[in-house]
N, C-alpha and C positions, 0 to 999 in steps of 0.2 A: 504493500500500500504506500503511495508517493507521497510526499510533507504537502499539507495545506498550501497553499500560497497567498502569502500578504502581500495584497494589493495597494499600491498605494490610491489610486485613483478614487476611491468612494472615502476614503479619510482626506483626500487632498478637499474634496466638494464640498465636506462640509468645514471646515475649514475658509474655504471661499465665503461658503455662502455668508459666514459671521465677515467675512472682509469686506463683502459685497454691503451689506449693512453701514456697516463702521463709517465707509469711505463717504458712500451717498448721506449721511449723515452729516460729515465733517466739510464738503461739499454745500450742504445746506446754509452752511456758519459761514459761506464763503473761503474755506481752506480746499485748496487743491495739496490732496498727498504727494509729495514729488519726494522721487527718490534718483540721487546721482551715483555714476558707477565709473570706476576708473580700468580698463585693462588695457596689462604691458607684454604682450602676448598676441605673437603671429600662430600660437599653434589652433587648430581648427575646433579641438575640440573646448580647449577653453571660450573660443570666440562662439561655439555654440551653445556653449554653457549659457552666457551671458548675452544673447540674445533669449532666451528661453526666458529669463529671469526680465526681459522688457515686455518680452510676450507675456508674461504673468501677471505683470503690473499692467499693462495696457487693458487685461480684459478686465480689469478690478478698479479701473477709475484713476489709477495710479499714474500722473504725471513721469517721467525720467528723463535725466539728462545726462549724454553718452558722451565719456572720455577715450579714447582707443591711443594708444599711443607708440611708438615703434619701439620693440624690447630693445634696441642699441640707440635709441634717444637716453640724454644727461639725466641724472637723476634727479637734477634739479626739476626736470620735466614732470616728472612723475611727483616733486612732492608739490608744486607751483597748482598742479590736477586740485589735488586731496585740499591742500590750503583752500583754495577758490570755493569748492566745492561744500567744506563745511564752514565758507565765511559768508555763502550766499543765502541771505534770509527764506531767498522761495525754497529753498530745499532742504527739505526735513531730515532728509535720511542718505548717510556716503556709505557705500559698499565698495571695496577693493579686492581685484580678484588677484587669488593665491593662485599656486605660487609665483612669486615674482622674480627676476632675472636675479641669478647667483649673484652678481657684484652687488646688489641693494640689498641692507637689512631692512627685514620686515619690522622691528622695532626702530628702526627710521622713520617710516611710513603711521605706523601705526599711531604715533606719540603725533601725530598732524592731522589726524580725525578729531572732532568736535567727539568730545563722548557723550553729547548727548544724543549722536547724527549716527553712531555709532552702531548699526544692526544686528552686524553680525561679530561682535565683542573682538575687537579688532585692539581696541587701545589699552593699554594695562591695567589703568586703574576698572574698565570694566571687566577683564580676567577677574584683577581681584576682587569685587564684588560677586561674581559669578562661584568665585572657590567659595567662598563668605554664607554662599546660601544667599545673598539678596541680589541677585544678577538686576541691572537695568535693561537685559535683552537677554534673551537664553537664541546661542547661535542656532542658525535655522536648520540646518543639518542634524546638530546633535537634538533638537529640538522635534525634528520631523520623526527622528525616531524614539524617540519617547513617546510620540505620538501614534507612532503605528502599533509600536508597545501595550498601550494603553485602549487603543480601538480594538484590538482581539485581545484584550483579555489576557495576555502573557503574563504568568506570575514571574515577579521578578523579586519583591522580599525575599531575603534570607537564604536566595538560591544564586549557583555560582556564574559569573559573567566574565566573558573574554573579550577583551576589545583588543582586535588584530591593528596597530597602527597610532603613534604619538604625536602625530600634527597638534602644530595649534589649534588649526579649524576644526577639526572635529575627534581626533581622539584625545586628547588632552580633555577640553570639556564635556566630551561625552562620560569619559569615566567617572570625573567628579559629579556628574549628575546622575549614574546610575547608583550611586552608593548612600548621595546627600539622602536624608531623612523627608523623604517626598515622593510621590506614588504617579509614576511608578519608578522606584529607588529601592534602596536599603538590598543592595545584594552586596556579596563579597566579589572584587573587582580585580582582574586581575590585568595588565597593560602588558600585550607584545610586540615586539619593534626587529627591525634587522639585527640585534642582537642577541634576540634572547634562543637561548640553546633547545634543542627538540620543543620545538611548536605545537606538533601533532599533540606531545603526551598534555601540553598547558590547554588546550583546545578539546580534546577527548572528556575531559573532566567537566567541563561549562556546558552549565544549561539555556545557555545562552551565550551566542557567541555572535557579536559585530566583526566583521572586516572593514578597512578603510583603510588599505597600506597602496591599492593603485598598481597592483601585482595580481594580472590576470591567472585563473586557476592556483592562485598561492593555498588552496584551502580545498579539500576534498572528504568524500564520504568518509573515506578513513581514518579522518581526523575527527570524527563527531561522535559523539556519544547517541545511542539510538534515543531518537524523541526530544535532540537539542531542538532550540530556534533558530534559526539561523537570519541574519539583517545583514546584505551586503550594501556596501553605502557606496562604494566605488562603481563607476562607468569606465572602464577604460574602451578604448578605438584600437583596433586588430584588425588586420587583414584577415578577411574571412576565404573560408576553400575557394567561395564562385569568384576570388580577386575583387570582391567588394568592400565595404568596412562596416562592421557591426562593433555593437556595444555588449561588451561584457564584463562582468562583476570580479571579484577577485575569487569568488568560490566555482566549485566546479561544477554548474547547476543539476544535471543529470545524476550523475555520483552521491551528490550533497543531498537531493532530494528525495532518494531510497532511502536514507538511514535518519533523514531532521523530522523531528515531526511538525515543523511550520518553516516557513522560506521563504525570502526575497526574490522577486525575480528583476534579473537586470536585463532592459531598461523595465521599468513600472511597477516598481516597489519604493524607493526612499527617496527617488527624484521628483514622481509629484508632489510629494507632501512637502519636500525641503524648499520648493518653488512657492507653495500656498503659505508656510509659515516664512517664508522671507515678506512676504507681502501685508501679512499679519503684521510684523515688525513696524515697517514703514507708517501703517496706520497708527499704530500705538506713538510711535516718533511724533506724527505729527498733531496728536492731539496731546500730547503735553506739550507739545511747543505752542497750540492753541489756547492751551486753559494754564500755563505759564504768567 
């Protein structure tokens, strides 16, 4: 018998539809939601990324205003973007997409977001509020899946969890949030990175296991305990057999799906929802910036 499949599309909907609310409302007060976004990236699939994320906001009433800039442009390019962007009063909300060209620190960048414009907890002092338990934005990734967590019903108290991957953007604050004292939270957490020694055996154990390392088929049925959950958060772009490009997860979906008993499928598991709660963000940005 094959694992469930969490969907993300009926969690992403309703999710909208309270966005769809929100906006037409703040719209009513005369506030247009605008959210600005900066990418330093020719590669295709980041540029698809972040049209997606205009497409989201566009259906949701959401104003945006697009920075694209050459990854071998000064860095002074890239922070001149971010300043502009959370100095300008119509725009509520700066989002910067990761990763960014090796020679910039993203703590360069990050300390030049407005934290209050801040989404997807980009700037430090929102990290630490986020470790803190009083996040001013829970990032929309790690946020999407807590979400889909939460919409089937996954027990996650007191049960063990794997998070494949240590990014800022989403493994870092995913694990502090699956652990925090918050529902759905309180499991025992454990963080795997390219270093840590036999994978399989830290993954086999978890009743839940996240990927988000960007490493296609890094994670197979054999690595699962029967009847884990499995949430792939990565899309990577591979050449596929017919010489075309498809999108796939870091787990091995086939394999993973005989022995998990619940699974992501990539694409249409954590990318709509992470798309719906970024738009969620922007809303909420801009009505404390209204009632400010």
């Amino acid at each position: 018998m094959s694992a469930e499949r969490l969907l993300g599309d009926p969690v992403a909907a309703a999710i909208r539809e309270g966005v769809d609310r929100w906006v037409r409302a703040l719209r009513e007060r005369g506030v247009v939601p605008t959210l600005g976004t900066v990418l330093m990236s020719d590669d295709p699939a980041d540029e698809r990324f972040m049209d997606l994320k205009h497409d989201a906001c566009a259906d949701a009433g959401i104003a945006t205003r697009d920075r694209r800039l050459d990854p071998d442009a000064p860095a002074e390019e890239l922070f001149d973007a971010v300043e502009r962007l959370s100095g300008n009063s119509a725009v509520h909300a700066v989002f910067v997409q990761v990763p960014l060209p090796d020679r910039i620190a993203s703590a360069d960048v990050a300390r030049r977001i407005d934290q209050r414009k801040d989404v997807d907890c980009f700037h430090p002092e929102n990290v630490g509020r986020l470790v803190a338990g009083d996040p001013r934005f829970v990032p929309a990734t790690p946020a999407a899946v807590r979400r889909l967590l939460g919409a089937y019903d996954v027990p996650v108290a007191g049960r063990e969890a794997v998070v494949v991957g240590r990014s800022d953007a989403i493994g870092k604050p995913l694990a502090n949030l699956l652990f925090q004292d918050a529902t759905p939270g309180n499991a025992t957490v454990t963080v795997c990175h390219s270093r840590t020694d036999d994978l399989a055996a830290k993954t086999r154990r978890a009743d839940v296991v996240v990927t988000a390392a960007g490493v296609p088929g890094l994670v197979d049925g054999s690595m699962l305990s029967p009847g884990a959950v499995v949430v792939d958060v990565s899309a990577n772009r591979r050449r596929g057999d017919d010489g075309g490009t498809e999108v796939v997860g870091d787990v091995d979906f086939e394999s993973a799906r005989a022995v998990a008993g619940a699974i992501t499928p990539v694409p249409g598991g954590v990318g709509p929802v992470t798309l719906a709660a970024l738009s969620r963000n922007v809303a909420r940005a801009a009505e404390r910036r209204a009632d400010a």
